[in-house]
N, C-alpha and C positions, 0 to 999 in steps of 0.2 A: 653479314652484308646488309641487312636489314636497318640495322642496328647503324653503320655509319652513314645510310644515305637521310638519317634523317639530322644528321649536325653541320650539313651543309647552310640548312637553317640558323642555326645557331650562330653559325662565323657569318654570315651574310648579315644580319641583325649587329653582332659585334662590331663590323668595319660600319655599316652602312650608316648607321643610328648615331651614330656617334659627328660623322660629317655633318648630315640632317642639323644636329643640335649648335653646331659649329656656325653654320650657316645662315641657323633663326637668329642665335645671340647677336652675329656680326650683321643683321641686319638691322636689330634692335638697336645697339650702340652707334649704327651710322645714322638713322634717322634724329637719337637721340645728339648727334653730335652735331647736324645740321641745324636744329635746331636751338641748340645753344651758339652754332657759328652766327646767326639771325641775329638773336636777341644781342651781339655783341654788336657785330657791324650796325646794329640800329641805335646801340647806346654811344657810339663813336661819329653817328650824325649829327648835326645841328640842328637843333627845335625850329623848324621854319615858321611860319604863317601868311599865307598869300590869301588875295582874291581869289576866288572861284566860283563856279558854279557849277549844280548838282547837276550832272542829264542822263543817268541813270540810277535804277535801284533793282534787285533782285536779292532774292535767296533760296537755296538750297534745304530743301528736304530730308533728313534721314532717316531712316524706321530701324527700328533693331526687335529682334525676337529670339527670345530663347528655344532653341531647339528641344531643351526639355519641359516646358509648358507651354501648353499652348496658352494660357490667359496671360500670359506675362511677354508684353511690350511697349517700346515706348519708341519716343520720337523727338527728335531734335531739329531747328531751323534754325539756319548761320543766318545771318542779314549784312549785305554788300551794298555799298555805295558807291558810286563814280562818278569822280571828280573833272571838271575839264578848267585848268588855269589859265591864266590871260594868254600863255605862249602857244595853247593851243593842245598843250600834252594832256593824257587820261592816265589819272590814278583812280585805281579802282582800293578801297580799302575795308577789314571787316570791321562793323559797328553793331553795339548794341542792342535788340530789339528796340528797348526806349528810345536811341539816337533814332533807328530808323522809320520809328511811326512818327517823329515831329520832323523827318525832313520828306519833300519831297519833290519830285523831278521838278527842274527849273529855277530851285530857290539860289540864291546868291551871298556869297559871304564870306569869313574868313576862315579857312583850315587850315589847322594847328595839325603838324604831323613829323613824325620823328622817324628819316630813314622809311621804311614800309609798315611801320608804325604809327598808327590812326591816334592822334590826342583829342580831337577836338573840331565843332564847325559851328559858329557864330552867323546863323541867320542875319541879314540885313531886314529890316523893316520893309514892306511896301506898302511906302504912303498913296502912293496914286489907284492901288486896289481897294483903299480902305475908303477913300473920295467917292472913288465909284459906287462902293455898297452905300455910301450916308445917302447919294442920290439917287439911289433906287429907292432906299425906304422911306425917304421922305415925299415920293410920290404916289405913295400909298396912303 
């Protein structure tokens, strides 16, 4: 009696574990499949490039640590951009740390973007702030 009540274990582990693994793979393959649905629908857009102008920036933090050491972690920061074009609409899109410390809220220009795919943003000049600082330090 002993002896069968403990392979009650054994078949519960046989059915159960086995769905379990069912269920991680098929969710592995769905995100992996949404994200190749992405990169298609973005390669099936047209390379736009509009005016715009930048009026926000942010980004995300992430920390990661091994639960088997503690001296071992690290960190990662996305950098986000948001767009607002002449129609009024906000694309928000992700950009390189480099893109994001030369742009920042306010500037104007053109963005190059493919689908929800970020290519590019071409600062406009501002000559009239540049007027401004020759006369401040010329009156020094």
């Amino acid at each position: 009696m002993g002896g069968d009540s403990s392979f009650w274990m054994f078949d519960f582990f046989g059915k159960v574990m086995p769905i379990f693994f069912v269920i991680i793979v098929a969710i592995i393959l769905l995100s992996a499949g949404r994200a190749v649905l992405q990169w298609n629908r973005n390669n099936k857009e047209p390379l736009l490039t509009v005016d715009s102008r930048i009026v926000s920036k942010r980004n995300k933090v992430t920390h990661h640590h091994d639960a088997n050491d503690q001296m071992s972690s690290y960190s990662r920061t996305h950098y986000y951009l948001t767009f607002e074009v002449e129609s009024g609409d906000r694309m928000e899109f992700a950009v390189s740390g480099n893109q994001y410390g030369l742009c920042a809220e306010g500037d104007s220009g053109r963005l190059t973007f493919q689908g929800t795919r970020y290519m590019g943003f071409q600062r406009y000049m501002r000559v009239a702030a540049q007027d401004d600082l020759h006369k401040r330090s010329s009156e020094y």
